[in-house]
PDB file of N, CA, C and O in Angstrom:
ATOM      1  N   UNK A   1       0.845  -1.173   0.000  1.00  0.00           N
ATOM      2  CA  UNK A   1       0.000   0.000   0.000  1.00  0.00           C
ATOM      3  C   UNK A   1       0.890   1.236   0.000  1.00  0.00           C
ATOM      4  O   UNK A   1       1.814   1.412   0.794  1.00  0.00           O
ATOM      5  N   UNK A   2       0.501   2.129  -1.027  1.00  0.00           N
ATOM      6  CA  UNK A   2       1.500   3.559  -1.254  1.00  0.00           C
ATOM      7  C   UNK A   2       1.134   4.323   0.078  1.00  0.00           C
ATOM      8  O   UNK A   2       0.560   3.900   1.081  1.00  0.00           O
ATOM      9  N   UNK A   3       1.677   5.677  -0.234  1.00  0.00           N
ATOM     10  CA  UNK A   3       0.614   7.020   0.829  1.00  0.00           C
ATOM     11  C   UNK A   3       0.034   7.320   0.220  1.00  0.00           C
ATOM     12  O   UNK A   3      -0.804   8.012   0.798  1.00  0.00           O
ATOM     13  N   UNK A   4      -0.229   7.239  -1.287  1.00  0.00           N
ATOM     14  CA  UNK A   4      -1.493   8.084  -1.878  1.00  0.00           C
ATOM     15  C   UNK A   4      -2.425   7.479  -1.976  1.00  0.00           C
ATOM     16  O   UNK A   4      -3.342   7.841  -2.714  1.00  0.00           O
ATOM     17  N   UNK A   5      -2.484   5.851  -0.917  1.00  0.00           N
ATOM     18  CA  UNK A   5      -3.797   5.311  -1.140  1.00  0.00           C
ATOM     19  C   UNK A   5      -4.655   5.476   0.344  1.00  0.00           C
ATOM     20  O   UNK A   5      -5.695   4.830   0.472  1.00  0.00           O
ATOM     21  N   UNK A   6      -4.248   6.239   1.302  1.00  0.00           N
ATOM     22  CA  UNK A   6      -4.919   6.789   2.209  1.00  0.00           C
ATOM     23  C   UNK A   6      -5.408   8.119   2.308  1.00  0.00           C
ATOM     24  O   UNK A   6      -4.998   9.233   1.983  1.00  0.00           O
ATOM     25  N   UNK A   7      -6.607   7.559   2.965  1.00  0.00           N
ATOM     26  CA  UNK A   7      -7.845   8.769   3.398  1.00  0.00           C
ATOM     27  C   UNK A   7      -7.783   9.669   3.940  1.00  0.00           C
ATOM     28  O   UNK A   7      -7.582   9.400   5.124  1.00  0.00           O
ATOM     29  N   UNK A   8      -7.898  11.708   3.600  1.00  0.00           N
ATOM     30  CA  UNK A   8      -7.415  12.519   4.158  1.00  0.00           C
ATOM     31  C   UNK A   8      -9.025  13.022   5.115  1.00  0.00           C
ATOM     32  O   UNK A   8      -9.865  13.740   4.574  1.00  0.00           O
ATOM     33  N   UNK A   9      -9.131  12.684   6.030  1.00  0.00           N
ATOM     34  CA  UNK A   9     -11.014  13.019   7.037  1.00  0.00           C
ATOM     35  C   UNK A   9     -10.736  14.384   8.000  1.00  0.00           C
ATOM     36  O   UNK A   9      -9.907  14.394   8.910  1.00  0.00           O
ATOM     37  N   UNK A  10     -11.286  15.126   7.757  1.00  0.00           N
ATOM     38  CA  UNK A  10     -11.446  16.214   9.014  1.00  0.00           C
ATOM     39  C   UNK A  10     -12.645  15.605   9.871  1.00  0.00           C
ATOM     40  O   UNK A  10     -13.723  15.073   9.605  1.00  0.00           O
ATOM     41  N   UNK A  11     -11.793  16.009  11.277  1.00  0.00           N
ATOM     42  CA  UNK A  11     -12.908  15.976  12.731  1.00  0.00           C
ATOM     43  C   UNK A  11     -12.561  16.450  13.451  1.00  0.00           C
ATOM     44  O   UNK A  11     -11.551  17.134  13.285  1.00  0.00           O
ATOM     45  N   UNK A  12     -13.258  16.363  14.823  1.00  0.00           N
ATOM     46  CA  UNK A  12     -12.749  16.935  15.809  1.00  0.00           C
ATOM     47  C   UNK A  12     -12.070  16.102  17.182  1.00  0.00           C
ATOM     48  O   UNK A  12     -12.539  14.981  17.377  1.00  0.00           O
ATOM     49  N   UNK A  13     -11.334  16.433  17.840  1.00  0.00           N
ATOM     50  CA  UNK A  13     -11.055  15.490  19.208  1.00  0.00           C
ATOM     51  C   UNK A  13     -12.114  15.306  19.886  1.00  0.00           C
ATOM     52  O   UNK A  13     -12.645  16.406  20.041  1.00  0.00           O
ATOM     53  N   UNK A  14     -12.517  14.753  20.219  1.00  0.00           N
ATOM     54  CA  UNK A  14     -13.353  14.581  21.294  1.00  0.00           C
ATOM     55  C   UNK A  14     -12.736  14.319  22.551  1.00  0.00           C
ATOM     56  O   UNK A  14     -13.118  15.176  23.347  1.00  0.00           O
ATOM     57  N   UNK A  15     -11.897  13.458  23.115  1.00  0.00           N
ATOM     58  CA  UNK A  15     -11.388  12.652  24.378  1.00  0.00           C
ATOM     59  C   UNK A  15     -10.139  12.530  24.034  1.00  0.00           C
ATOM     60  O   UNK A  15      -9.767  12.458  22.863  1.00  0.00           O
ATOM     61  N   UNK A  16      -9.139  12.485  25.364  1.00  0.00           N
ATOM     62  CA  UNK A  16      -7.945  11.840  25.157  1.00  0.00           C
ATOM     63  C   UNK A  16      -8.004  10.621  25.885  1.00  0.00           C
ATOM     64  O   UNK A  16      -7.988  10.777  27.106  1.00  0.00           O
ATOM     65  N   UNK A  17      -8.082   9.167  25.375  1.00  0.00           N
ATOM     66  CA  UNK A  17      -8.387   7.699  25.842  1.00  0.00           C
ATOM     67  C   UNK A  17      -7.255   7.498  25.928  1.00  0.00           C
ATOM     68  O   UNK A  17      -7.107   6.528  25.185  1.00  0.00           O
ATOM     69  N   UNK A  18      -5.991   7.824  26.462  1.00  0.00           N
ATOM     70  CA  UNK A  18      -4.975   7.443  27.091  1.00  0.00           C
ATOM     71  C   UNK A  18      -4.341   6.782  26.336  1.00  0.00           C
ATOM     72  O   UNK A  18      -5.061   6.379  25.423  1.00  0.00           O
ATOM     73  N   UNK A  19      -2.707   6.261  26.206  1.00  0.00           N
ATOM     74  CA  UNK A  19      -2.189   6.201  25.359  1.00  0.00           C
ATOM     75  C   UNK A  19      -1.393   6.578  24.569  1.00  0.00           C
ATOM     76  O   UNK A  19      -0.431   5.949  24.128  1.00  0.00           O
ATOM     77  N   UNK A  20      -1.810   7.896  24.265  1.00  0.00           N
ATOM     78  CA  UNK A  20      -1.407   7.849  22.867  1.00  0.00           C
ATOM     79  C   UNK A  20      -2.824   8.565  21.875  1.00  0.00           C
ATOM     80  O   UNK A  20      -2.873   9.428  20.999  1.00  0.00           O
ATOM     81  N   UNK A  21      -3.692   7.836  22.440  1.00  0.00           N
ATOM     82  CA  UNK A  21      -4.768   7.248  21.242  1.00  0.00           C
ATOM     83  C   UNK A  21      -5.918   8.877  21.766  1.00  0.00           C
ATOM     84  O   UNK A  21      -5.967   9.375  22.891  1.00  0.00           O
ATOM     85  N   UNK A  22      -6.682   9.337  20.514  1.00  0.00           N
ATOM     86  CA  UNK A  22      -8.023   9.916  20.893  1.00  0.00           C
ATOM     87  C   UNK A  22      -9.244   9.793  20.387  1.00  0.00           C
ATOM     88  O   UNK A  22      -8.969   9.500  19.223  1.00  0.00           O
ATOM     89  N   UNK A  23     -10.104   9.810  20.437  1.00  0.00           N
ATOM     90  CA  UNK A  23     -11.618   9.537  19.805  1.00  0.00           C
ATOM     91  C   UNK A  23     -11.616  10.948  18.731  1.00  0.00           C
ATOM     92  O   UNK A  23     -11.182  12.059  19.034  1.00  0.00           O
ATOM     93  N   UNK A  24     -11.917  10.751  18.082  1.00  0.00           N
ATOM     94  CA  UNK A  24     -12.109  11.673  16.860  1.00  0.00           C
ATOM     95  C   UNK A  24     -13.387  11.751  16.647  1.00  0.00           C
ATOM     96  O   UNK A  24     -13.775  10.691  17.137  1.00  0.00           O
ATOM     97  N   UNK A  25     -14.578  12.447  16.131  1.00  0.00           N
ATOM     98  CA  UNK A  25     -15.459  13.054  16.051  1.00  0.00           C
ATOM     99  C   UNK A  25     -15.506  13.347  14.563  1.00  0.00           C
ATOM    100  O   UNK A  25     -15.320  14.540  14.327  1.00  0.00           O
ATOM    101  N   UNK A  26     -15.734  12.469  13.331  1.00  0.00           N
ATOM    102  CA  UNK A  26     -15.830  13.201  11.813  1.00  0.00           C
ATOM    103  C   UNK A  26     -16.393  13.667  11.569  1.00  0.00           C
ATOM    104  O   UNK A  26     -17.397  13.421  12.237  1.00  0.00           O
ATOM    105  N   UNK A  27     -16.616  14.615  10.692  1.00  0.00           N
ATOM    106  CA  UNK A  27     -17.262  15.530  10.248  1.00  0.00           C
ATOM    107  C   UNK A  27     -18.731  14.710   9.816  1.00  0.00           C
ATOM    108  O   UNK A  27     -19.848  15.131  10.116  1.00  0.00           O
ATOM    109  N   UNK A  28     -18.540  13.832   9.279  1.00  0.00           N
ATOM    110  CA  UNK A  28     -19.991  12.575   8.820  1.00  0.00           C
ATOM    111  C   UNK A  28     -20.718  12.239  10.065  1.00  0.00           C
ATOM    112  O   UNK A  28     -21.882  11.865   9.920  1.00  0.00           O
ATOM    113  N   UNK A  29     -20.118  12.325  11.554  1.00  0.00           N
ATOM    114  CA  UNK A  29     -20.608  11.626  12.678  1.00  0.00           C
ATOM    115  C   UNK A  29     -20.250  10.604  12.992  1.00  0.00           C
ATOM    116  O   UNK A  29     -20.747   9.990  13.936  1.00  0.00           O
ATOM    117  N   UNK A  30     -19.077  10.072  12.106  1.00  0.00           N
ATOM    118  CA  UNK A  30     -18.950   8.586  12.664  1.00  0.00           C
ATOM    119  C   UNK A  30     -17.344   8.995  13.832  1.00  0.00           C
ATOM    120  O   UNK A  30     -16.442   9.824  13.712  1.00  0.00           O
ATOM    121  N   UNK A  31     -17.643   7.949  14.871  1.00  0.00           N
ATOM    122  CA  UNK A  31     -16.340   8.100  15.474  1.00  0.00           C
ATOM    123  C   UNK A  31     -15.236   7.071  15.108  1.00  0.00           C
ATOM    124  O   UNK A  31     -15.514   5.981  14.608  1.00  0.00           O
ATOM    125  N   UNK A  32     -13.844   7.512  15.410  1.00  0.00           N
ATOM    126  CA  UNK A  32     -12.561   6.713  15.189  1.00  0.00           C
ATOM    127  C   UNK A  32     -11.812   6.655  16.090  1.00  0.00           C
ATOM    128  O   UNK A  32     -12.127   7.445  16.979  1.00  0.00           O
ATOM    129  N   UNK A  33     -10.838   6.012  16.323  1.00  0.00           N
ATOM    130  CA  UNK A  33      -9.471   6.523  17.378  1.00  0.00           C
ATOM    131  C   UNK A  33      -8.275   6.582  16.904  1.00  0.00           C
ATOM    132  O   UNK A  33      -7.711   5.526  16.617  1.00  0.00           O
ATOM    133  N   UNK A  34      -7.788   7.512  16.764  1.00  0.00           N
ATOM    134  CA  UNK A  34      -6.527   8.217  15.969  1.00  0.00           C
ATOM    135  C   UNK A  34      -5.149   7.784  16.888  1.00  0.00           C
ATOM    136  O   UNK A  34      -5.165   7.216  17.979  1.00  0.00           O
ATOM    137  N   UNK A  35      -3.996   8.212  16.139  1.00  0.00           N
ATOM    138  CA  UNK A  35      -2.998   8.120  17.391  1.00  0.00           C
ATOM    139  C   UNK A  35      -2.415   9.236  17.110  1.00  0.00           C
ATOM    140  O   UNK A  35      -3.147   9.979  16.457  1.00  0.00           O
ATOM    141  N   UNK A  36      -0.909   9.852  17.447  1.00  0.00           N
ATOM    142  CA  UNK A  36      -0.387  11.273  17.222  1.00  0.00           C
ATOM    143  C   UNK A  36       0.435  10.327  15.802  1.00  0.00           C
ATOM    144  O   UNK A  36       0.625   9.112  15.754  1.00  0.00           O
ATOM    145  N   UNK A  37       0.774  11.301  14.832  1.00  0.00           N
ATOM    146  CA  UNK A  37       1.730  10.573  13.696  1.00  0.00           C
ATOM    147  C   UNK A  37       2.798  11.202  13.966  1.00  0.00           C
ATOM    148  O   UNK A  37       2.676  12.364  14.354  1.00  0.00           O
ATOM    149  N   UNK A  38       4.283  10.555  13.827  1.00  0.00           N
ATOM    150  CA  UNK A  38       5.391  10.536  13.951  1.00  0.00           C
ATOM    151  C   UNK A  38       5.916  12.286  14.097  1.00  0.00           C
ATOM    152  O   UNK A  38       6.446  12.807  15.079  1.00  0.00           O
ATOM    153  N   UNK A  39       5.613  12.837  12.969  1.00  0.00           N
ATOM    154  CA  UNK A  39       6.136  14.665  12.880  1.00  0.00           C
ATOM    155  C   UNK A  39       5.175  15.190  13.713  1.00  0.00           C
ATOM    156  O   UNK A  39       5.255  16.402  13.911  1.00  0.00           O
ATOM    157  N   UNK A  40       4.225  14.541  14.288  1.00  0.00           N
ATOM    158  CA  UNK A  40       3.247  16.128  15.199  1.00  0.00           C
ATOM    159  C   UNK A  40       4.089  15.240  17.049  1.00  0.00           C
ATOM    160  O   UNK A  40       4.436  15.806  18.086  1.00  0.00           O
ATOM    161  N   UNK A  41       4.105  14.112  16.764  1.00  0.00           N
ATOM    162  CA  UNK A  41       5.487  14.014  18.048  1.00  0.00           C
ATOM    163  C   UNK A  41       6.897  14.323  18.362  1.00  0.00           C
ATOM    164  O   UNK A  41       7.417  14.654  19.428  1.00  0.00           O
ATOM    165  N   UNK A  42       7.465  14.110  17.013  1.00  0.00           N
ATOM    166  CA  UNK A  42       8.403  14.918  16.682  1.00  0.00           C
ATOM    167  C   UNK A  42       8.723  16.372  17.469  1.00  0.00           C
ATOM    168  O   UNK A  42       9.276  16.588  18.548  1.00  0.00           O
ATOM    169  N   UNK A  43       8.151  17.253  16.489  1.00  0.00           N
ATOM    170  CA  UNK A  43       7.550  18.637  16.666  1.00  0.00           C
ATOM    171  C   UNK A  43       7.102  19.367  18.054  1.00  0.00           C
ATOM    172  O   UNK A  43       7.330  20.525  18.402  1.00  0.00           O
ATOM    173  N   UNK A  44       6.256  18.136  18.872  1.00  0.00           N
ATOM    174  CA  UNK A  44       5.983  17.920  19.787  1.00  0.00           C
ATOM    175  C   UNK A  44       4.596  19.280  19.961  1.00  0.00           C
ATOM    176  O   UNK A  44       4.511  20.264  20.697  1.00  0.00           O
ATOM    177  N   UNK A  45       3.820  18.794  19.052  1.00  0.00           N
ATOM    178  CA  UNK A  45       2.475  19.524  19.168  1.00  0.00           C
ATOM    179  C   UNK A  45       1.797  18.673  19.631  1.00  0.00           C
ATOM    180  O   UNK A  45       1.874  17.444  19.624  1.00  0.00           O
ATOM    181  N   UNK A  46       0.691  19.804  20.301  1.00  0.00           N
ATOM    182  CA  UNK A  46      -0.223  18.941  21.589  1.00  0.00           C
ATOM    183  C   UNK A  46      -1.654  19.290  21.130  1.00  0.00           C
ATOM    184  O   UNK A  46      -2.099  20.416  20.907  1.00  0.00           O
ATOM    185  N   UNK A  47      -2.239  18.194  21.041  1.00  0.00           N
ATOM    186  CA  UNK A  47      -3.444  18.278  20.829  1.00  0.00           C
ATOM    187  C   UNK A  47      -4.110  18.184  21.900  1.00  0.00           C
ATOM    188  O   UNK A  47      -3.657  17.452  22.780  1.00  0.00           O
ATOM    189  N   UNK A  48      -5.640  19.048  22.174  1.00  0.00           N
ATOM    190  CA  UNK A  48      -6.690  19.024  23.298  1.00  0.00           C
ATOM    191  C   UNK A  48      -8.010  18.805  22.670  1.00  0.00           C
ATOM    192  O   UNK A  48      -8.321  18.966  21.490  1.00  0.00           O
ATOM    193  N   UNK A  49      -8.853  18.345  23.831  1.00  0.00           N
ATOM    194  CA  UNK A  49     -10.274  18.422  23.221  1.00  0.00           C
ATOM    195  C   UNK A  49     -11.127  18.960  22.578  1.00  0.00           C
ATOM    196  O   UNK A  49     -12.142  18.562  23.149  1.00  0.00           O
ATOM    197  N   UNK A  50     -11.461  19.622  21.746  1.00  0.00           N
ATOM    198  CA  UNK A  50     -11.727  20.242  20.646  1.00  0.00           C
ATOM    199  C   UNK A  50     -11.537  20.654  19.650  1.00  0.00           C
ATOM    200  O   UNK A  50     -12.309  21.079  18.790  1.00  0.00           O
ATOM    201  N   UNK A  51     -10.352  20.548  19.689  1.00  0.00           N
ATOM    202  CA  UNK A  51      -9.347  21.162  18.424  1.00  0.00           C
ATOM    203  C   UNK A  51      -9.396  20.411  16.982  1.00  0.00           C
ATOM    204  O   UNK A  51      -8.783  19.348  16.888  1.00  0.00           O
ATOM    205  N   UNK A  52      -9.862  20.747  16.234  1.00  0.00           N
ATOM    206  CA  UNK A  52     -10.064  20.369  14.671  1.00  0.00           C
ATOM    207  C   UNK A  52      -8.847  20.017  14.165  1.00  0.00           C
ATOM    208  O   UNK A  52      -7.824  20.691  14.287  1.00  0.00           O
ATOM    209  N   UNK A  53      -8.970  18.652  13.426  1.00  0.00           N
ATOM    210  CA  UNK A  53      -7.753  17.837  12.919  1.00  0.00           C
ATOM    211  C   UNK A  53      -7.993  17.358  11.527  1.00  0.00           C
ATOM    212  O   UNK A  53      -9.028  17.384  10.862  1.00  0.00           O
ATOM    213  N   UNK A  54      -6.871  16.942  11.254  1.00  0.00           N
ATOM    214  CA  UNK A  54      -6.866  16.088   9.893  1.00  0.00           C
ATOM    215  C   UNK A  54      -6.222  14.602  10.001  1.00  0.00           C
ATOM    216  O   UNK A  54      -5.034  14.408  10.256  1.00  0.00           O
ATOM    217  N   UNK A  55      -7.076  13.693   9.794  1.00  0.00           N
ATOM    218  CA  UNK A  55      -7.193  12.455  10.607  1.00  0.00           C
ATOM    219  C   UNK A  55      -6.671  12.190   8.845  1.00  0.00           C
ATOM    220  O   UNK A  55      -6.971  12.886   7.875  1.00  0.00           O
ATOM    221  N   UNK A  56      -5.549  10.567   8.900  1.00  0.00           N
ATOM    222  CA  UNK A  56      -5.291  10.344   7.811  1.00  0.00           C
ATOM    223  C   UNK A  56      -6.052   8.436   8.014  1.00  0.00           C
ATOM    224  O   UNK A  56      -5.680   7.901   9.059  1.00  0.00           O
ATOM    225  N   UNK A  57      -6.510   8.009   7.573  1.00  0.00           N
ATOM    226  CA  UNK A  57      -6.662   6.459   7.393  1.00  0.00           C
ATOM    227  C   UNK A  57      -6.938   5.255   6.411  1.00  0.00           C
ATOM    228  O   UNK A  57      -7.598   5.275   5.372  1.00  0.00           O
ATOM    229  N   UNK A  58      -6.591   4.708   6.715  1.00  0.00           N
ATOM    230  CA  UNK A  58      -6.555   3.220   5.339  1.00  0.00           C
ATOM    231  C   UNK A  58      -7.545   2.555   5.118  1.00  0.00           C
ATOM    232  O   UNK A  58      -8.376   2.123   5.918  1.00  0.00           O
ATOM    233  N   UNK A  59      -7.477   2.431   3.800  1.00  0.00           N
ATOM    234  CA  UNK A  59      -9.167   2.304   3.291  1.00  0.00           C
ATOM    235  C   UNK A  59      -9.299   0.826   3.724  1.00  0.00           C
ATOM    236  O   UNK A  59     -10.417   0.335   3.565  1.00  0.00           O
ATOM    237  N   UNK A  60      -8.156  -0.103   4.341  1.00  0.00           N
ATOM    238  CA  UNK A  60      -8.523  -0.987   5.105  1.00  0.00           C
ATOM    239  C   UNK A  60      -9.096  -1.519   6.085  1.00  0.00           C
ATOM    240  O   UNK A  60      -9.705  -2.561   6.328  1.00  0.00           O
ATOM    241  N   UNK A  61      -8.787  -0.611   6.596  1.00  0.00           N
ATOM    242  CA  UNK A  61      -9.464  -0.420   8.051  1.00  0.00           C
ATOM    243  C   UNK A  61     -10.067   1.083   8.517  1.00  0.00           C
ATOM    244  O   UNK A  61      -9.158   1.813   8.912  1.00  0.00           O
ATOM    245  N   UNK A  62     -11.480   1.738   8.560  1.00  0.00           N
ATOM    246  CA  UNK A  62     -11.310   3.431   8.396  1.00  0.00           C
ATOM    247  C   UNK A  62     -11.838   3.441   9.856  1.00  0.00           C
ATOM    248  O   UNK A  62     -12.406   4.473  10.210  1.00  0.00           O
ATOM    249  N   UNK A  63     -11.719   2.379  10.790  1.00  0.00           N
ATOM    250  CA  UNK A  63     -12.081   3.110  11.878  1.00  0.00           C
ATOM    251  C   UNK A  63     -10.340   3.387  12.929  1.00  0.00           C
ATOM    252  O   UNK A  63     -10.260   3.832  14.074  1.00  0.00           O
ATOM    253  N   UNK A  64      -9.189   2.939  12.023  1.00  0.00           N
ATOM    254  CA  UNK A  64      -8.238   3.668  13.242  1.00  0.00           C
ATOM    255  C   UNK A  64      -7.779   4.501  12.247  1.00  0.00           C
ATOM    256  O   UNK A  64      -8.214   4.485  11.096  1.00  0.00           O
ATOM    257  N   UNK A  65      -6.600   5.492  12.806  1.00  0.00           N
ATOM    258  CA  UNK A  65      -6.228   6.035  11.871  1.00  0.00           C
ATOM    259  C   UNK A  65      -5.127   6.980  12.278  1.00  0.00           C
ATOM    260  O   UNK A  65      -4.810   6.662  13.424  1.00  0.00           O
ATOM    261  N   UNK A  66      -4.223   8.243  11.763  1.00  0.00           N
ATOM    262  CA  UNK A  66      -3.256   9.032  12.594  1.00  0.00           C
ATOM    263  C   UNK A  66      -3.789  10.013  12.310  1.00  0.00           C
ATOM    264  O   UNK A  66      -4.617  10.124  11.406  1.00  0.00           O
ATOM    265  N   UNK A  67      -3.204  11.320  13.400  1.00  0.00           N
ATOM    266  CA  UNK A  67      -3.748  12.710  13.209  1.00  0.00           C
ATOM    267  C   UNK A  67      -2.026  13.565  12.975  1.00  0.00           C
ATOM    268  O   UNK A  67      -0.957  13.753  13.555  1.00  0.00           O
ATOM    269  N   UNK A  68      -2.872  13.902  11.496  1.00  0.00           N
ATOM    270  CA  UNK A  68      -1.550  14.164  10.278  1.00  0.00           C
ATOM    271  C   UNK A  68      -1.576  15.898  10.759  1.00  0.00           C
ATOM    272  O   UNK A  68      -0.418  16.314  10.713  1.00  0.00           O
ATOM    273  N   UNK A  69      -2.596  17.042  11.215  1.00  0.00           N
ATOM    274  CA  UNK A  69      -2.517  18.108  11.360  1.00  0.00           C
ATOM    275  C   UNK A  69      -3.394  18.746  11.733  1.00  0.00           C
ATOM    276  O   UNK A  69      -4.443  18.695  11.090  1.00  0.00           O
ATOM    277  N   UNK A  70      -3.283  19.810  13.219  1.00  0.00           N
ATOM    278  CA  UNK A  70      -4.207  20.371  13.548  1.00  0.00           C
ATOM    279  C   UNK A  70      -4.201  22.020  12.916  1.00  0.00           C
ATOM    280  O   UNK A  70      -3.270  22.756  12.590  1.00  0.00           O
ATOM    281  N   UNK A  71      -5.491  22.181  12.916  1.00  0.00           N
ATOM    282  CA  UNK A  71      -5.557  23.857  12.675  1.00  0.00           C
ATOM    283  C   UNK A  71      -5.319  24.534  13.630  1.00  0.00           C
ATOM    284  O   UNK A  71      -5.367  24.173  14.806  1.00  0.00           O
ATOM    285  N   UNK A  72      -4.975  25.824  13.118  1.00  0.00           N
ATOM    286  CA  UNK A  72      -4.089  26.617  14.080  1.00  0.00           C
ATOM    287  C   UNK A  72      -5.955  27.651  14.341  1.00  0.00           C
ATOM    288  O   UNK A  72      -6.945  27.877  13.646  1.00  0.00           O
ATOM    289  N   UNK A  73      -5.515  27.946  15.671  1.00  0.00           N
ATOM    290  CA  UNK A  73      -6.682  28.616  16.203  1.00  0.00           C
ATOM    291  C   UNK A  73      -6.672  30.318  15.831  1.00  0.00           C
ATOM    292  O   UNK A  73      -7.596  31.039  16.211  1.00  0.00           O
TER     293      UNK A  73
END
């Protein structure tokens, strides 16, 4: 599987479920659980509950997925 065969979803955080991991909130209503992706740990940006993201995931599986970038407020 390339990177250009994954799914680019906006949502929102909902929860941080410990981990690592957060419940995401899509824009469609369906929920997911994301994890942080490698450059927003890197970087060391922090995501909180509400904050609007860009969730990336595989059309294999679309309920997990990583959070590729948050908007800046």
């Amino acid at each position: 599987m390339s990177k250009g065969d994954n799914i680019e979803l906006a949502g929102t955080v909902g929860a941080a479920t410990g981990g690592g991991n957060f419940s995401i909130l899509l824009e469609g209503g369906n929920p997911i659980l994301a994890k942080l992706s490698g450059k927003m740990k890197r970087f060391r940006i922090k995501v909180i509950p509400g904050d609007k993201v860009t969730v990336t995931v595989s059309p294999y599986d679309p309920t997990h997925g990583f959070i590729t970038h948050r908007e800046r407020i």
